[in-house]
Structure formats: structure tokens, C-alpha cells
N, C-alpha and C positions, 0 to 999 in steps of 0.2 A: 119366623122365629130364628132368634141366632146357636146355635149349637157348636160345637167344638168335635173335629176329627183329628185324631194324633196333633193336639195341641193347635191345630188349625182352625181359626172362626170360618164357618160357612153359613150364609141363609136359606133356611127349608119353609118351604111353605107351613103353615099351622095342619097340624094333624098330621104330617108325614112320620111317615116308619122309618125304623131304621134299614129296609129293605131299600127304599128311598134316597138314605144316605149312600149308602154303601153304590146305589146307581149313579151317585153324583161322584164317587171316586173312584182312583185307578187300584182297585186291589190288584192284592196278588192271586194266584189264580188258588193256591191254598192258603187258609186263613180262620183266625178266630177272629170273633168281634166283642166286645164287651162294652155295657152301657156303666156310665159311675161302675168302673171295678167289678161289675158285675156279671159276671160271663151268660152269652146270651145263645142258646142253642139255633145254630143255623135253621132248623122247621120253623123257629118261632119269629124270624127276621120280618117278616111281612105281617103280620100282627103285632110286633112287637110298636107301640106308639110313642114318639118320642115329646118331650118339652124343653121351653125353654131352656137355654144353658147346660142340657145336656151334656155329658164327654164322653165318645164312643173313643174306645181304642181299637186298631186294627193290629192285629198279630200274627206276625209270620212266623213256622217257624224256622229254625236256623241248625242248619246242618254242617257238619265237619266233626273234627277231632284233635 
């Protein structure tokens, strides 16, 4: 199935998590993740089940002043 990370197509097998996804990219070492805009609580990344067209976002976040 094709899904989308940070505006990036990738192919997942059918049925993969987004725990899945997130194996397939180079996060950063802190992070949120959000499926469709929908923020997805880190416990629930491996049960969480993705589909087609998907759009996970990855977010870091961004320190200074």
C-alpha cells in the first residue's frame, strides 16, 4: 500500500502500523507522529493500523528563542 511520510510516498506492506512506518524512517530521536492531522499517542504506534493513502506527519520539536 502506498502512504505518505512528511509529504513523501513510501510502499508498506498491507496491514502495517504505523510503528512499521516510522521503522522505515530516520526519525529523530524525540518526536510526535500524527496520522491525517491526527495526533497519534506513542503506546498506541504498534497497534495503530495504517491504509491506503495515508499521511503520517513526523514532528520535532524546535527549540531556541
Amino acid at each position: 500500500m502506498n502512504i505518505f511520510i512528511n509529504q513523501e510516498s513510501r510502499e508498506l506492506p498491507e496491514g502495517a502500523t504505523l510503528a512499521d512506518a516510522l521503522a522505515a524512517w530516520d526519525t529523530p530521536a524525540v518526536f510526535a507522529a500524527a496520522v491525517n492531522l491526527q495526533f497519534v499517542p506513542r503506546a498506541t504506534y504498534a497497534q495503530h493500523r495504517l491504509t491506503e493513502g495515508d499521511r503520517i506527519e513526523i514532528i520535532a520539536p524546535i527549540t531556541g528563542g
